[in-house]
C-alpha positions as CSV (number, residue, x, y, z in Angstrom):
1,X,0.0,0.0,0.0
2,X,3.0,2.1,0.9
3,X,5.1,1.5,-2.2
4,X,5.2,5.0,-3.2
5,X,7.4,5.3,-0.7
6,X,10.2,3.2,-1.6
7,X,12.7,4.3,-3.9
8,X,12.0,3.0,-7.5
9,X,15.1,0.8,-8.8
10,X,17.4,2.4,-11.8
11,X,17.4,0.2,-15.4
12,X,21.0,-0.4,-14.3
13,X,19.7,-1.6,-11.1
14,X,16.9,-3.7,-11.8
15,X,19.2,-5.9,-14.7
16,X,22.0,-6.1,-12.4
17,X,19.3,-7.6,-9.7
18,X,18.1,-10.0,-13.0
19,X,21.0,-10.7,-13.8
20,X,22.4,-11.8,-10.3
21,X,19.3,-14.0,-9.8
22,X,19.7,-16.1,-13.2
23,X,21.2,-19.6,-12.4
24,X,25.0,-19.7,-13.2
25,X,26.1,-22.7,-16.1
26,X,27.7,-25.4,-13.7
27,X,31.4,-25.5,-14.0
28,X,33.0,-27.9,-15.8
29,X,34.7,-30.6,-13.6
30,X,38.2,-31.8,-14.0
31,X,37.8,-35.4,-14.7
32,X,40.3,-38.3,-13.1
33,X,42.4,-39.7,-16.2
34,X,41.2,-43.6,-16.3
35,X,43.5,-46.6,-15.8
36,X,44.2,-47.0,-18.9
37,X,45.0,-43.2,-19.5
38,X,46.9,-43.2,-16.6
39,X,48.8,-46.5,-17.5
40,X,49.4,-44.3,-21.3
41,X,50.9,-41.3,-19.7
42,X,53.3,-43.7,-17.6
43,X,54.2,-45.9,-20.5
44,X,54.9,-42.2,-22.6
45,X,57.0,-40.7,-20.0
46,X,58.7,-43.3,-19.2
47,X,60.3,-44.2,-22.4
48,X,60.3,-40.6,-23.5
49,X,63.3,-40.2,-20.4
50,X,64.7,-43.3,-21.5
51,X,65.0,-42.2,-25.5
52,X,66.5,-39.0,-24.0
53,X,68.9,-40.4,-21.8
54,X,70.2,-42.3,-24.8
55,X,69.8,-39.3,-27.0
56,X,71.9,-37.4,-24.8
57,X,74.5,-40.3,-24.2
58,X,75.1,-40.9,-27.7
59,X,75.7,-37.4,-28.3
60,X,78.1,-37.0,-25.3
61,X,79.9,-40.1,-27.0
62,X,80.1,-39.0,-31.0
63,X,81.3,-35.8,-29.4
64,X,85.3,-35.6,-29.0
65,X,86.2,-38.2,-31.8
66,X,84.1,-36.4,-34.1
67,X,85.2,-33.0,-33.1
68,X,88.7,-33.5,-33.5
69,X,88.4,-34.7,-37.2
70,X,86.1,-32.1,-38.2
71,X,86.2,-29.1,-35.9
72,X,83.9,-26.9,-37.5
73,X,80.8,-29.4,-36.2
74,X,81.6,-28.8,-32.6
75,X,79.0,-25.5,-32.4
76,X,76.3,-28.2,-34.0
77,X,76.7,-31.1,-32.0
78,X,76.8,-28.7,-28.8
79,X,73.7,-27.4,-30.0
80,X,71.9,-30.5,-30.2
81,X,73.5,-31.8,-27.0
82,X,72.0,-29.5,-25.6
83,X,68.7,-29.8,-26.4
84,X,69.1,-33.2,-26.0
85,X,70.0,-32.5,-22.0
86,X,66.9,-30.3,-21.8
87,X,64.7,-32.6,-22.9
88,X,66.2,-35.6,-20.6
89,X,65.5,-32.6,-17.6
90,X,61.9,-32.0,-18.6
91,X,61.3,-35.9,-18.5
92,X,62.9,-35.9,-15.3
93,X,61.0,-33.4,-14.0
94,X,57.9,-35.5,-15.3
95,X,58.7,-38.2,-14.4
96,X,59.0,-37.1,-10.5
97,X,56.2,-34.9,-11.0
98,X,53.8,-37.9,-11.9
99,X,55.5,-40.8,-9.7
100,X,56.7,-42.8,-12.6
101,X,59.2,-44.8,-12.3
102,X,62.0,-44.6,-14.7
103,X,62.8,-48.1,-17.0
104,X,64.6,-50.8,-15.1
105,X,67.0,-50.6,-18.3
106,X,68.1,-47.3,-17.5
107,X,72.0,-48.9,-16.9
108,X,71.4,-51.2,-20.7
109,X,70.3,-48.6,-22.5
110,X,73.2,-46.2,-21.0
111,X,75.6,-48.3,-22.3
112,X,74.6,-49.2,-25.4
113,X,73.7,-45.1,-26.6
114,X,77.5,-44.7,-25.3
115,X,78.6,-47.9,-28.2
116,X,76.4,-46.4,-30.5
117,X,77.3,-42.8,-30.4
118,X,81.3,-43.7,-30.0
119,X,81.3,-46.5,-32.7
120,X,79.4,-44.5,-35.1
121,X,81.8,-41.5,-34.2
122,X,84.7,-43.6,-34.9
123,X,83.5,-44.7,-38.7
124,X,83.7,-41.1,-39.8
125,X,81.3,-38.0,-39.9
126,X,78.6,-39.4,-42.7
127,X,77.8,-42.6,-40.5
128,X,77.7,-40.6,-37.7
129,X,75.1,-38.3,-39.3
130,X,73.7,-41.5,-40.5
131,X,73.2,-42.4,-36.6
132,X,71.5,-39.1,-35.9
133,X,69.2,-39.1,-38.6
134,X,68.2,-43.1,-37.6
135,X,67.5,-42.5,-34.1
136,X,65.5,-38.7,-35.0
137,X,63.5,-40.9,-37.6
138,X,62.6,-43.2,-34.9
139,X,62.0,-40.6,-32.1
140,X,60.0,-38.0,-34.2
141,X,57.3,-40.8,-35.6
142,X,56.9,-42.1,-31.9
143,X,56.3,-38.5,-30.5
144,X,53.7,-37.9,-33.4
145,X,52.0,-41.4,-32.4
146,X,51.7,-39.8,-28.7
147,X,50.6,-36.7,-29.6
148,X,47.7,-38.0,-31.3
149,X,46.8,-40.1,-29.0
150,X,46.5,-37.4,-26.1
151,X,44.4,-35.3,-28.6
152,X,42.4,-38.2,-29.0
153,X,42.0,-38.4,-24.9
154,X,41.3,-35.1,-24.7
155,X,38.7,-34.9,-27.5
156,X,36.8,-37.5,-25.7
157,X,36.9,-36.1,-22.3
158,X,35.6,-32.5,-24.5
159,X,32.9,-34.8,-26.3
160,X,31.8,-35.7,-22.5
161,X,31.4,-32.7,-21.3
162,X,34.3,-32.8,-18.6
163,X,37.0,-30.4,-18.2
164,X,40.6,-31.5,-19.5
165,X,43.2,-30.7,-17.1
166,X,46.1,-28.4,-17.9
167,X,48.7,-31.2,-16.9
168,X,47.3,-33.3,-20.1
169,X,47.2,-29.5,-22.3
170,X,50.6,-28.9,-21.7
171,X,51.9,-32.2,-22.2
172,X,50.7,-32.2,-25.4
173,X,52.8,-29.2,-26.1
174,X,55.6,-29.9,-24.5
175,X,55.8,-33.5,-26.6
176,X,55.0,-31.7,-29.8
177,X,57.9,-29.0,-29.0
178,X,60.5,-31.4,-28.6
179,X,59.5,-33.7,-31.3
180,X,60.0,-30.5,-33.4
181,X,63.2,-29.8,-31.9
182,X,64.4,-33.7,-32.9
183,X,63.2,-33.4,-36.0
184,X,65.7,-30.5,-36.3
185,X,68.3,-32.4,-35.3
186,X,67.2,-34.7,-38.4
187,X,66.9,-32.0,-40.9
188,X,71.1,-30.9,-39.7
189,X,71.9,-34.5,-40.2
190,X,70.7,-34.7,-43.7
191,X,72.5,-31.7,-43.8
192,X,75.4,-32.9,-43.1
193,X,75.7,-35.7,-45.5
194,X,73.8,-38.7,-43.5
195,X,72.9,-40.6,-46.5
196,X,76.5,-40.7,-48.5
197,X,77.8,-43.0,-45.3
198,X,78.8,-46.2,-46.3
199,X,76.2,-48.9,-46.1
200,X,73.3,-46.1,-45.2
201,X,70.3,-48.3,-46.0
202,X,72.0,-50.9,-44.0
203,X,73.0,-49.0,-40.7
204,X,70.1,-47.1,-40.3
205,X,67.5,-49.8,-40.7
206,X,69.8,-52.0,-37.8
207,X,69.7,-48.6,-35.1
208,X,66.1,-47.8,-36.5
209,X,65.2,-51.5,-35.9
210,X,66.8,-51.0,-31.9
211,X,65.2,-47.9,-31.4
212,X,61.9,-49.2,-32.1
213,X,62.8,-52.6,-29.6
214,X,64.2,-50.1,-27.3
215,X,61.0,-47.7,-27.4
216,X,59.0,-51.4,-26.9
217,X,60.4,-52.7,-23.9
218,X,61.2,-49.5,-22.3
219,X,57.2,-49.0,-22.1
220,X,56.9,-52.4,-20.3
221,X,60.1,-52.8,-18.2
């Protein structure tokens, strides 16, 4: 009877009140990854710090014996040393980050990164480049293979509804920014004469073949 009395709300007033009272959209919730998405991202970190560690090894090893014949390749081979220790310290990083324990191989495929890298070294600059542009082949199609299988994760959590979380967002980038990085490395190999080396098709079809048994048992071990 008395509402003459009250002050009449503004326009700006009476949409804010509206507006405040409409229901807000729920907010999307971060879903769990699944054992088997979980049991993915430990299989993928795991060998991705065991390829590294070799990476970096065989590096370390084709390093002085190649230097010393051809000095003008030492700013390229610190370079991709380099990046090759980077990656091993994101991986590591990941690795602790997640709780995943590194491959049981870790001492194997130490070794064997440190015969390939010195034995390549030692049969001259092309096979050595030959090496590089093996184990790049290898490590570039098996970071593509991961990163389409976390978009295909996280397409299905989208198509569900649920929110992705930014661990799985930026691993995706972070696996797509070093694949493109070691696919670099195989680009300066080609460079740098990888296919004259004696035997090419041979060598690099026996350390392809390894990496891919390496990659395979380094998920499961």
């Amino acid at each position: 009877m008395y509402d003459f009395l009250l002050p009449s709300l503004s326009p700006i007033a009476r949409h804010a009140s509206t507006t405040n009272s409409q229901p807000h959209p729920p907010k999307k919730r971060t879903e769990p990854l699944s054992a088997s998405q979980r049991s993915f991202l430990d299989r993928a970190l795991r060998v991705n710090q065991a390829g590294e560690l070799a990476a970096t090894v065989i590096y370390t090893s084709q390093t002085p014996p190649l230097t010393r014949a051809h000095p003008s390749l030492r700013p390229l081979m610190a370079h991709m040393h380099a990046q090759e220790a980077a990656h091993l310290s994101t991986f590591n990083a990941l690795l602790a980050r997640h709780r995943v324990r590194p491959t049981a191989l870790y001492p194997v495929w130490r070794l064997a990164a440190t015969a390939l890298g010195w034995g390549t070294a030692m049969l001259g600059r092309e096979a050595a480049m030959a090496c590089t542009e093996a184990v790049e082949t290898e490590i570039g199609d098996h970071y593509n293979a991961q990163v389409r299988e976390l978009l295909a994760m996280i397409s299905d959590m989208e198509a569900r509804g649920k929110e992705v979380g930014e661990e799985v967002r930026g691993l995706v980038e972070t696996v797509r920014r070093i694949r493109d990085e070691e696919l670099e490395h195989l680009d300066h190999a080609v460079e740098h004469d990888a296919k004259l080396a004696d035997g090419h098709a041979v060598l690099t079809n026996i350390i392809r073949g390894g990496c891919r048994a390496a990659i395979y048992v380094s998920e499961r071990v």
